[in-house]
C-alpha positions in Angstrom: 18.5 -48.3 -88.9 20.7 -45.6 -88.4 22.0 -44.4 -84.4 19.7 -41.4 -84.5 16.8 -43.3 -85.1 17.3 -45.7 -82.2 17.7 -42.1 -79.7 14.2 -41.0 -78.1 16.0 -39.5 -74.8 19.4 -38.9 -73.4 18.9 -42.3 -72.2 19.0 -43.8 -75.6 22.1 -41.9 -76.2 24.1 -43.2 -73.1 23.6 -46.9 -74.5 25.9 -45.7 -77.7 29.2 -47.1 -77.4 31.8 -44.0 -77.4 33.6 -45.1 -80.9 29.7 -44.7 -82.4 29.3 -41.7 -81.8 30.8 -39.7 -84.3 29.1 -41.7 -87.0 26.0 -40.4 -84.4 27.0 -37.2 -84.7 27.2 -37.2 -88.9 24.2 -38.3 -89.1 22.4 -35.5 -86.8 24.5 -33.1 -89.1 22.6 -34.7 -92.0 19.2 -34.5 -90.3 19.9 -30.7 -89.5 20.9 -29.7 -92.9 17.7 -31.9 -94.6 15.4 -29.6 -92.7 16.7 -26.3 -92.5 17.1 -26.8 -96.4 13.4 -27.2 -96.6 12.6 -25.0 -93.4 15.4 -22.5 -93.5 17.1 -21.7 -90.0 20.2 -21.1 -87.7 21.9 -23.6 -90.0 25.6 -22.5 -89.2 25.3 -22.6 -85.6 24.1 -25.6 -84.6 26.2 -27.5 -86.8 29.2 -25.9 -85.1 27.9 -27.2 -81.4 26.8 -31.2 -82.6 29.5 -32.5 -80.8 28.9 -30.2 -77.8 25.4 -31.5 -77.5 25.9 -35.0 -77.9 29.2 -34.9 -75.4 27.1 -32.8 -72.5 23.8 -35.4 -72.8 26.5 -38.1 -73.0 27.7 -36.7 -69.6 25.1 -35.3 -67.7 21.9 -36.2 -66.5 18.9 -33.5 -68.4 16.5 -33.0 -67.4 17.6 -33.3 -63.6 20.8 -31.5 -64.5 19.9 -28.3 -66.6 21.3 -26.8 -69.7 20.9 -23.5 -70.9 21.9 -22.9 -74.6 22.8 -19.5 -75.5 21.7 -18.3 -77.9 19.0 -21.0 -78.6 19.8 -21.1 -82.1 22.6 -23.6 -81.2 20.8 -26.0 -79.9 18.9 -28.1 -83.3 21.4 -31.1 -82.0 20.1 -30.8 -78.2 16.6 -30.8 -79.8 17.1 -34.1 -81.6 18.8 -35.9 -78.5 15.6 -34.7 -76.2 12.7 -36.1 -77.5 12.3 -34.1 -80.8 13.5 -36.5 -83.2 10.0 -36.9 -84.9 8.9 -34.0 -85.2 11.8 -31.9 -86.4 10.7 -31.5 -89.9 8.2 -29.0 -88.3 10.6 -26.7 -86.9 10.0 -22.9 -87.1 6.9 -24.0 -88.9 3.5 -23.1 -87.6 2.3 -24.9 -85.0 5.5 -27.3 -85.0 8.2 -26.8 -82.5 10.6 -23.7 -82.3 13.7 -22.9 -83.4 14.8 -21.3 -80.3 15.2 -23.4 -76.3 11.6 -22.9 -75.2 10.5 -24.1 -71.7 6.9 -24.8 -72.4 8.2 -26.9 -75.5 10.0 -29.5 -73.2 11.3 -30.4 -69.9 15.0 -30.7 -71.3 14.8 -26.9 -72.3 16.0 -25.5 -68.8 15.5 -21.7 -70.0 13.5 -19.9 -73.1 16.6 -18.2 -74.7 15.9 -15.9 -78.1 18.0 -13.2 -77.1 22.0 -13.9 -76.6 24.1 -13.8 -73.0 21.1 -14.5 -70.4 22.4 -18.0 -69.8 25.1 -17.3 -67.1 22.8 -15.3 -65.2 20.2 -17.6 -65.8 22.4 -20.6 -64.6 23.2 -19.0 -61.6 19.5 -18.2 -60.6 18.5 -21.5 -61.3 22.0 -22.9 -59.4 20.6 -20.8 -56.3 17.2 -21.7 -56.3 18.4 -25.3 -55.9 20.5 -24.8 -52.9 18.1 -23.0 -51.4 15.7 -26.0 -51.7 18.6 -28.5 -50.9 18.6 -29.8 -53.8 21.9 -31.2 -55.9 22.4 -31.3 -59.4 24.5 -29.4 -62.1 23.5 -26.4 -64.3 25.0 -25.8 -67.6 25.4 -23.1 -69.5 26.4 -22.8 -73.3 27.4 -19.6 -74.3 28.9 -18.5 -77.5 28.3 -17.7 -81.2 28.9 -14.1 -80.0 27.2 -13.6 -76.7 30.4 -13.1 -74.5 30.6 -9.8 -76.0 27.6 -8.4 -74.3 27.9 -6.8 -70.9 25.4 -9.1 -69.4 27.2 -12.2 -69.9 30.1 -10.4 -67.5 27.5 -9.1 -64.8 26.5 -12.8 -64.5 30.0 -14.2 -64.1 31.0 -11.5 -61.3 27.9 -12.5 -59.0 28.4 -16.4 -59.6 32.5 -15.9 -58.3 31.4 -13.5 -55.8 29.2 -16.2 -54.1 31.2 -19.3 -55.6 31.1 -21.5 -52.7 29.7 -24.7 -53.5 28.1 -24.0 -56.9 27.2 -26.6 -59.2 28.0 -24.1 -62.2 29.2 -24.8 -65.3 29.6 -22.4 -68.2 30.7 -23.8 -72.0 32.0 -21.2 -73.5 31.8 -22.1 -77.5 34.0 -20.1 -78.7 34.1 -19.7 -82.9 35.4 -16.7 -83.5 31.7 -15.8 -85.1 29.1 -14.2 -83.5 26.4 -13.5 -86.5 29.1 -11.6 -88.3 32.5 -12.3 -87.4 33.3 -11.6 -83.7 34.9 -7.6 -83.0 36.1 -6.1 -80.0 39.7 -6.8 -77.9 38.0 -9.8 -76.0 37.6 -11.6 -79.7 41.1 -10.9 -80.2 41.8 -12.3 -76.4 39.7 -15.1 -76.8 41.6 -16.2 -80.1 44.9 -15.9 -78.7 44.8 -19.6 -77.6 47.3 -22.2 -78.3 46.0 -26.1 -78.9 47.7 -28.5 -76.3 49.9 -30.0 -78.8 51.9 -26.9 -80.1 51.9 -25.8 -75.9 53.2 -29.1 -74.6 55.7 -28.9 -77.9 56.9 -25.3 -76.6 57.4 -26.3 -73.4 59.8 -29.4 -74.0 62.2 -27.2 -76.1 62.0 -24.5 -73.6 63.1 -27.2 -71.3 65.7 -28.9 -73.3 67.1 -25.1 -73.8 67.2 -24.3 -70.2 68.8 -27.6 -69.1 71.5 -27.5 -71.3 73.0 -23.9 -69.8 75.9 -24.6 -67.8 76.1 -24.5 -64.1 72.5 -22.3 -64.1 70.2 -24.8 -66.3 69.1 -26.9 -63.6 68.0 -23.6 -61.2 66.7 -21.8 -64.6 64.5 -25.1 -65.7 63.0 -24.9 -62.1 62.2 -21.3 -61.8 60.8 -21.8 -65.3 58.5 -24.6 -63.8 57.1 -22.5 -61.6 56.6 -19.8 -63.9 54.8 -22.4 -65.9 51.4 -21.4 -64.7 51.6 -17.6 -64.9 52.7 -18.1 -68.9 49.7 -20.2 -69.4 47.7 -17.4 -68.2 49.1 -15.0 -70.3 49.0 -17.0 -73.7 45.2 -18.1 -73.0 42.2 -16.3 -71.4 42.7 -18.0 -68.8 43.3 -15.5 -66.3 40.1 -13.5 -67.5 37.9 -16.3 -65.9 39.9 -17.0 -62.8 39.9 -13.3 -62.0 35.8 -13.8 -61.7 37.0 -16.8 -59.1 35.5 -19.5 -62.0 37.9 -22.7 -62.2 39.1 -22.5 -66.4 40.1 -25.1 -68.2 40.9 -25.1 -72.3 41.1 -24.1 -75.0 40.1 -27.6 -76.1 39.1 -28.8 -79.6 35.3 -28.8 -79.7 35.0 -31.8 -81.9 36.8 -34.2 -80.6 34.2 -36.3 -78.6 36.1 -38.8 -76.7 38.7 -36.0 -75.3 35.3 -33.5 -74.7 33.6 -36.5 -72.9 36.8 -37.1 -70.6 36.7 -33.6 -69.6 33.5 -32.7 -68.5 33.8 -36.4 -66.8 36.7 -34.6 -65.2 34.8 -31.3 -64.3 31.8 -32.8 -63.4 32.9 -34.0 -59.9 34.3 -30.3 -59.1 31.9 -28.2 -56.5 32.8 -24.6 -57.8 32.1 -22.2 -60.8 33.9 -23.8 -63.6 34.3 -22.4 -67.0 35.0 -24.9 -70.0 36.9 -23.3 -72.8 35.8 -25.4 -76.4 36.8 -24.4 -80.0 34.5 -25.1 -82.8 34.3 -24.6 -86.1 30.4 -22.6 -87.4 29.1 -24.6 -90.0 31.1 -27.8 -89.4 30.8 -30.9 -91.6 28.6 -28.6 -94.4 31.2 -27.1 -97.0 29.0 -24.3 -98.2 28.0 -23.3 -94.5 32.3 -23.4 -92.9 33.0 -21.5 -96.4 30.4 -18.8 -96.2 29.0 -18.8 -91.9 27.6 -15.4 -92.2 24.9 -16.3 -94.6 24.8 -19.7 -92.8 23.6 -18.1 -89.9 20.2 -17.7 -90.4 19.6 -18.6 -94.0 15.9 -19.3 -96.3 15.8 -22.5 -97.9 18.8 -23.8 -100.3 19.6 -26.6 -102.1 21.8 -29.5 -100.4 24.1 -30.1 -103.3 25.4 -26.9 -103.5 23.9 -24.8 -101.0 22.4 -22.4 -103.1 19.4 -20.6 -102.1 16.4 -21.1 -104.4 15.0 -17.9 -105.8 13.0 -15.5 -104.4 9.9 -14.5 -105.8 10.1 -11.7 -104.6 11.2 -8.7 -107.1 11.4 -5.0 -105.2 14.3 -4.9 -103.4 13.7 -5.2 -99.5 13.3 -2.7 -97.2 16.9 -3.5 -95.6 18.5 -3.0 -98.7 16.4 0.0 -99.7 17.8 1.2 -96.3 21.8 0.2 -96.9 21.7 2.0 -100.1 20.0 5.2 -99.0 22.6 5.4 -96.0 25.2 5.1 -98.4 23.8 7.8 -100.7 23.3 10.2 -97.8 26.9 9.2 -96.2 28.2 10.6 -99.6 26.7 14.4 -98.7 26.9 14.3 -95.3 30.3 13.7 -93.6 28.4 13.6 -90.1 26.5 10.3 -90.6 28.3 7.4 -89.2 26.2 3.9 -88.6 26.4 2.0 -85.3 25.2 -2.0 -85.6 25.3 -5.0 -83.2 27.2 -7.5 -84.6 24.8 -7.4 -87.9 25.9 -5.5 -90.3 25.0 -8.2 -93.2 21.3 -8.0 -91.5 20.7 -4.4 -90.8 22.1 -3.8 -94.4 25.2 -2.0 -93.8 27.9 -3.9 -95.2 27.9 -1.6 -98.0 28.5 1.2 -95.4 31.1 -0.3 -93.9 33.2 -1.1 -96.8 32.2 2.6 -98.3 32.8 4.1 -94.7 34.9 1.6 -92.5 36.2 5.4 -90.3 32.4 5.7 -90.0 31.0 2.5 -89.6 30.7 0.5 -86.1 30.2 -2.9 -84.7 29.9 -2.9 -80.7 28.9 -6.4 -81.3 25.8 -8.4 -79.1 25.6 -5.3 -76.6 22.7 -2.7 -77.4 22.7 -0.9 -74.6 26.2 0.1 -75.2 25.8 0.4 -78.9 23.1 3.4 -78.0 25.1 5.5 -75.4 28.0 5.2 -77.7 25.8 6.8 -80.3 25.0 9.4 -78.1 28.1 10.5 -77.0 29.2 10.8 -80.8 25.9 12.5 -81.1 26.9 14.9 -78.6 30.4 15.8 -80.6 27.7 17.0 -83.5 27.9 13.5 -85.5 24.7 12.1 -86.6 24.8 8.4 -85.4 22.4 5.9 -86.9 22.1 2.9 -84.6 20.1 0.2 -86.8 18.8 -2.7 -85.0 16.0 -5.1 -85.2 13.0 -4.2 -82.9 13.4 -6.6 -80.9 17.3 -6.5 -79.4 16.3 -2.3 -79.1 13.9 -3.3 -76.5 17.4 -4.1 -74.3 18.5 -0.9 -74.5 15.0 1.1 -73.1 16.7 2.5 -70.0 19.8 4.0 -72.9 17.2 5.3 -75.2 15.9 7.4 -72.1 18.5 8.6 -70.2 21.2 8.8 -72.4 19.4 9.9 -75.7 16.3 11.7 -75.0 16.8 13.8 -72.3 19.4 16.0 -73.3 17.4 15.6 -76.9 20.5 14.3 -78.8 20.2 13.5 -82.5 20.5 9.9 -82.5 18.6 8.2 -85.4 17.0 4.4 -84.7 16.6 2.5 -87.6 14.3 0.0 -86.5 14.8 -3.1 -88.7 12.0 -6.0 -88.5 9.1 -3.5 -87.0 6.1 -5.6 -86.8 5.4 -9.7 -87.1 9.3 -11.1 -88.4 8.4 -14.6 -88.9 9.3 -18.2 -88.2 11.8 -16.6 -85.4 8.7 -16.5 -83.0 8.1 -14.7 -80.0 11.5 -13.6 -78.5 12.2 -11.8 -82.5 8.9 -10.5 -83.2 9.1 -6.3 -83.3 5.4 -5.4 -81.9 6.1 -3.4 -78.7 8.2 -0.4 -79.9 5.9 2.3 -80.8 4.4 1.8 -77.7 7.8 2.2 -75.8 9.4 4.4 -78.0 6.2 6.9 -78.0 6.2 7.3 -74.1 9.1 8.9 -74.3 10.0 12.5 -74.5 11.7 14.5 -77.5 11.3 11.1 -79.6 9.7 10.9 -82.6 8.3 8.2 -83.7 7.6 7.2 -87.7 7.4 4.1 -89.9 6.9 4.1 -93.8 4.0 2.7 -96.3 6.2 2.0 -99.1 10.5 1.9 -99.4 10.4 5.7 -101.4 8.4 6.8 -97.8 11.5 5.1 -95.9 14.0 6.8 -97.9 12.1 10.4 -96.9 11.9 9.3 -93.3 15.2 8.6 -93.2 16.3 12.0 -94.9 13.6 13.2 -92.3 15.5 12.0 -88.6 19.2 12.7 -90.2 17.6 16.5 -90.4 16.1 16.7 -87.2 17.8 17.6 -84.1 16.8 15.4 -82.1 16.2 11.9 -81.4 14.2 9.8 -83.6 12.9 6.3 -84.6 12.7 4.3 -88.0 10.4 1.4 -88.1 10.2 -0.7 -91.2 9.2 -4.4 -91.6 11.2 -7.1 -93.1 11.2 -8.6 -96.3 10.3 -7.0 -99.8 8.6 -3.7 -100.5 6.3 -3.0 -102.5 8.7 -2.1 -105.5 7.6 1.5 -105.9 9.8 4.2 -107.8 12.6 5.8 -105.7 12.2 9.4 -105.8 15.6 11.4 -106.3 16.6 13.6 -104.7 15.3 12.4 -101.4 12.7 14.7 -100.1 12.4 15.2 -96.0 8.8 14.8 -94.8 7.5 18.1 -92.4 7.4 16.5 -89.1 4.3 15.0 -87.9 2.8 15.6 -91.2 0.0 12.6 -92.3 -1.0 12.1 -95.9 -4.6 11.7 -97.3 -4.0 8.3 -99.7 -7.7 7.6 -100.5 -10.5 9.8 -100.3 -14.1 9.3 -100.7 -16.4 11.8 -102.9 -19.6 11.2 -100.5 -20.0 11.5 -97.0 -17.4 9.0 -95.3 -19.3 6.2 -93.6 -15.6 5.1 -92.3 -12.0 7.1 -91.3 -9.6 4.4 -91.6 -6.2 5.5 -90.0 -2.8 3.6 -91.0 0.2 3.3 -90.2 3.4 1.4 -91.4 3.3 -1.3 -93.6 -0.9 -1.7 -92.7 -1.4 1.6 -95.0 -1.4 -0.9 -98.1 -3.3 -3.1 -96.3 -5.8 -0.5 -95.8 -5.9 0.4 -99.3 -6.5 -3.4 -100.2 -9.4 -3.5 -98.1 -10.8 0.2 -98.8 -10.9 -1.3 -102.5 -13.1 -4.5 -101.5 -15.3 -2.5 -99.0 -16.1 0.1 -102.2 -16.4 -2.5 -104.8 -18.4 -5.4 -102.9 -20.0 -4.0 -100.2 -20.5 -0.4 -101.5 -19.0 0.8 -98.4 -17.1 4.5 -98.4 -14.0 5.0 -96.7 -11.0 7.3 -96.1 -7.3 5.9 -95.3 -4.9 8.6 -93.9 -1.3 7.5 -93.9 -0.8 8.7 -90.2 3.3 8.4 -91.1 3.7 9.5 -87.7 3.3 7.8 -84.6 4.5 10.9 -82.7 3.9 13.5 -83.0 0.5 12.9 -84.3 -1.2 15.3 -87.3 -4.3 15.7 -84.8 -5.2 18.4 -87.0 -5.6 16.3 -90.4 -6.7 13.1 -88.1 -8.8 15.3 -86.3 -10.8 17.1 -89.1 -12.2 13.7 -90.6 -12.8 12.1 -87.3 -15.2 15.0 -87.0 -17.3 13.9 -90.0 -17.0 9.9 -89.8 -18.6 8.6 -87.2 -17.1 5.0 -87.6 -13.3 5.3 -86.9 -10.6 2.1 -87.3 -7.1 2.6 -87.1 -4.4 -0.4 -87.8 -1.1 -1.2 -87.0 1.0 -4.0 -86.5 2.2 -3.6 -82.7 1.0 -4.4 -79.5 -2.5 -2.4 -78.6 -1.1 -1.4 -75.5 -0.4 1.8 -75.7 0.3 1.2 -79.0 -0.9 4.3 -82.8 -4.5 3.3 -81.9 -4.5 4.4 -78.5 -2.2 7.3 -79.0 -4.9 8.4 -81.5 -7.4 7.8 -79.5 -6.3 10.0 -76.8 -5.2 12.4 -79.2 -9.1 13.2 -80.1 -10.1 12.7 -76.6 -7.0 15.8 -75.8 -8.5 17.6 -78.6 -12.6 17.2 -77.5 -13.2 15.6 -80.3 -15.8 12.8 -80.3 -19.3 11.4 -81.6 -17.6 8.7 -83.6 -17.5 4.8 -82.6 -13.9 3.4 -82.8 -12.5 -0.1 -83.4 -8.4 -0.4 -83.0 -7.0 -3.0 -85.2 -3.5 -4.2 -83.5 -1.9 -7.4 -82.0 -4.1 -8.3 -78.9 -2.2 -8.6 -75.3 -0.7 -11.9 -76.4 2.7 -13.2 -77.4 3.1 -14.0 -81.3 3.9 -17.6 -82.3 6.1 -18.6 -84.8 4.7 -19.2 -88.7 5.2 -17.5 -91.8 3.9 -13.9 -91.8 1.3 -13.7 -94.3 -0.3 -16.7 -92.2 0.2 -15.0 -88.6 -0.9 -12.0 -90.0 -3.8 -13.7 -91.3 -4.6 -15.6 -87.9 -3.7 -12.5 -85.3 -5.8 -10.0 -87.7 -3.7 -7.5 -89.1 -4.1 -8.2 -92.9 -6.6 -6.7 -95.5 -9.2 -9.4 -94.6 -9.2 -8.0 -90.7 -9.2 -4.8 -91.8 -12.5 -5.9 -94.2 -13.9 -7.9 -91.2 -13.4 -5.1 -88.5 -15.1 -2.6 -90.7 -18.2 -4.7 -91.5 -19.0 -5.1 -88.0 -18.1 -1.6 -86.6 -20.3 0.1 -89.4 -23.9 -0.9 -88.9 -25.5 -2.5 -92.1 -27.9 0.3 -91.9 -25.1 2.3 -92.8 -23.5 -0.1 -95.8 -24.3 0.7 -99.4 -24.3 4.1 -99.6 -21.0 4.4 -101.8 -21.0 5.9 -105.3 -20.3 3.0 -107.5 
């Protein structure tokens, strides 16, 4: 039996003599690799932070003591040492557990963490809570893989050594030198300025030994030196960053050595004040093709263990990120003005080629959104034409950006909105479905999302045009491997399409948009040829502004009206068309919206949520049959 086996709780793990547990922590390494091979996952991460977890449950006492990992994607290793063991085959699977720190999943996941740098100020909230109910125990928080870049991460680390009195606060930070790309900014560079203990203590015997040996003045120079000692450790490490927010720092240390990682936070444990614990790993550790190549590590499909190479795709058309990389490309060579602005995800936005075609005009803020977007808008406002592409979800952190600095002075900033709509087995924090309702409540935006990649390519032409803001949303994975029109043609702004048309009176308007316009083709086909049901899909293209006028007109003459998106209802196309008619005195007709109901999205593969949360052909089929009375079905021309 191996060690893993015998663990079903930190407890298990505390009965592990300390010269087993690196065999302990090979074998989770195995276990993780297994089943992301067969799953696919945040492979490169957690391997990185194995002998973090094992050293911190080793040490502390979860669940009394809490420990944040952020981003959750580290934290495969924590899941196996909680309670998980058996069933973490079904991770990111439907209905199994998540890939991500969930509290509903388990008491030993302190925080639900999807999005990167909450932890500190999650620590701290949870820190206070505890004092103010006299209670006693530590809170951890792993940060790292990239989340010290965003501002949040800092915000959280003032208030905690502003108030740092008696704080049973820990922060890890795992630093190594990766976020999902390779770390950028001047605190990567500080962060990486570290020396390991050996080479310092090395440097500061020959400093020694040379100071000592100067006549008359060695002995008063060695001293002063000693008391210098402290101030050069601050400047060769970062240090000095931490203690300037009052937190107690201690590191660099090597991440992977467990018996020297177990004696310190032993050491740091006992301390009553913010302390900040400086480790250096290694992303991908103990998996050759994962250290060699962490960016595709990161987040990978499935592979094969041998060699680590992906197994094929049977998917053909290219995807809709790298039908968007290209076309940037292809426009950056005619238009000088175009620059691209990412958040540390240049690989999954689709802009590496950019950036090695553009590297004046490509940038990486790195994990901080909201400062990714006003940087776009002041290049905007010097008459650039920034692209800021991000998935869905992270945009929803930069709302208050969008609005005040973009859209009220109107400035042509385009938001390439990558992952619009259900993502996958990333769950509910990575899910894009609120962001045409946000985006169309605001003014001067306009709001779009493409049926096919050609129609992306247009839109995209479209917002780089227009001068003002606008927003891109396009789903992930494969299109639908349509021919690429060249040149690119710009769409007329808030201009729909008529994509199928019925030669008798309509018994159903079905209104589209996105990715659900082939969906509604799908089912428009069944309704005719099974239930002899007539029906007209409009590609609404827009989300705003609206083509009232097109919408409008066949509204007038179908009395049964469905639209269908993949977003939230709230507020979402369906009730922005549905106030559109109302605005316009249109009615008469009986309307169904098809969307995402007021629930969170679970994790599953995307054919099978789409299935299960009704936004697939078969809804669309469904919805229609009971919206149009069978009084009313069979009138179609065969």
């Amino acid at each position: 039996m191996g060690l893993l086996e015998t663990i079903n709780g930190p407890k298990d793990l505390k009965q592990i003599e300390r010269s087993e547990l690196p065999r302990l922590a090979q074998e989770i390494r195995q276990t993780i690799i297994e089943v992301i091979a067969k799953n696919g996952g945040h492979l490169a991460p957690s391997l990185g932070a194995v002998e973090l977890a094992i050293a911190i449950h080793y040490v502390f006492d979860a669940p009394t003591d809490k420990i944040i990992w952020d981003v959750g994607h580290q934290s495969y290793a924590h899941k196996l040492l909680t309670g998980r063991r058996d069933v973490f085959g079904s991770i990111r699977q439907h209905e199994g557990i998540s890939g991500f720190t969930r509290i509903s999943e388990s008491p030993y996941d302190a925080f639900t963490t999807g999005h990167s740098s909450t932890s500190i100020s999650a620590a701290l909230g949870i820190t206070t809570a505890k004092q103010i109910k006299g209670e006693r125990s530590k809170v951890i928080a792993v940060i790292g893989d990239g989340s010290m870049t965003a501002g949040m991460a800092y915000e959280g680390l003032n208030q905690a050594g502003d108030t740092h009195k008696d704080q049973d606060l820990i922060v890890i930070l795992n630093d190594n030198d990766m976020s999902i790309s390779p770390n950028v900014g001047a605190l990567s560079s500080f962060l990486s300025r570290t020396f390991s203990a050996k080479r310092l203590q090395e440097m500061r015997r020959e400093i020694g030994d040379f100071l000592k040996s100067l006549p008359r003045i060695g002995d008063d120079m060695y001293q002063l030196a000693k008391r210098s000692e402290e101030s050069f450790k601050a400047f060769v490490t970062p240090g000095m960053l931490f203690e300037a927010f009052n937190f107690e720092y201690f590191g660099p240390i090597n991440g992977h050595k467990l018996n020297h990682l177990i004696n310190i936070l032993q050491n740091i444990k006992v301390l009553e004040e913010p302390v900040l614990l400086h480790v250096m790993t290694k992303k991908g550790k103990g998996y050759v093709p994962a250290e060699k190549n962490p960016v595709h590590f990161h987040g990978c499909g499935k592979f094969e263990v041998a060699t680590g190479e992906c197994f094929a795709s049977l998917e053909t058309p290219p995807t809709y990120t790298k039908v968007f990389g290209d076309t940037m490309v292809e426009l950056a060579r005619e238009d000088e003005r175009i620059v691209a602005v990412t958040a540390a995800m240049p690989e999954g936005t689709g802009l590496a080629d950019f950036a090695d075609a553009f590297p004046e005009r490509f940038f990486d803020v790195g994990i901080a959104e909201q400062h990714g977007v006003t940087f776009a808008a002041g290049l905007a406002s010097e008459g650039l034409k920034p692209v800021v592409a991000i998935y869905s979800t992270f945009l929803q952190r930069a709302y208050d950006q969008i609005i005040h600095d973009v859209c009220i002075e109107s400035l042509p900033v385009v938001f390439a909105l990558d992952r619009g709509g259900i993502v996958g087995e990333d769950g509910a924090t990575h899910h894009g479905l609120f962001d045409l309702s946000y985006l169309r409540s605001m003014p001067n935006m306009i709001v779009m999302a493409p049926k096919d990649e050609n129609e992306l390519r247009r839109m995209l032409m479209t917002a780089i045009l227009h001068p003002g803001p606008t927003a891109l949303r396009y789903p992930r994975g494969a299109g639908l491997g349509v021919h690429l029109e060249v040149p690119i043609l710009p769409i007329d702004v808030g201009k729909a399409e008529i994509v199928c048309e019925s030669h008798v009176p309509d018994d159903l308007l079905i209104v589209a948009i996105g990715r659900m316009v082939e969906e509604a083709v799908k089912a428009r086909r069944i309704l005719q040829d099974e239930h002899h049901m007539s029906a007209t899909v409009i590609n609404a293209r827009f989300v705003k502004p609206l083509d009232i006028d097109l919408i409008g007109a066949y509204a007038t003459h179908s009395p049964y009206l469905l639209t269908v998106e993949e977003n939230t209802l709230q507020g979402g196309f369906g009730s922005a068309v549905l106030e559109a008619l109302t605005d316009a005195g249109i009615s008469g007709f009986k309307m169904k919206r098809l969307g995402i109901d007021d629930v969170f999205v679970e994790h599953g593969p995307q054919k099978l949520l789409r299935r299960l949360y009704g936004v697939d052909a078969d809804a669309i089929i469904d919805a229609a049959l009971n919206l149009v009375p069978q009084s009313r079905q069979g009138h179609a021309l065969p």
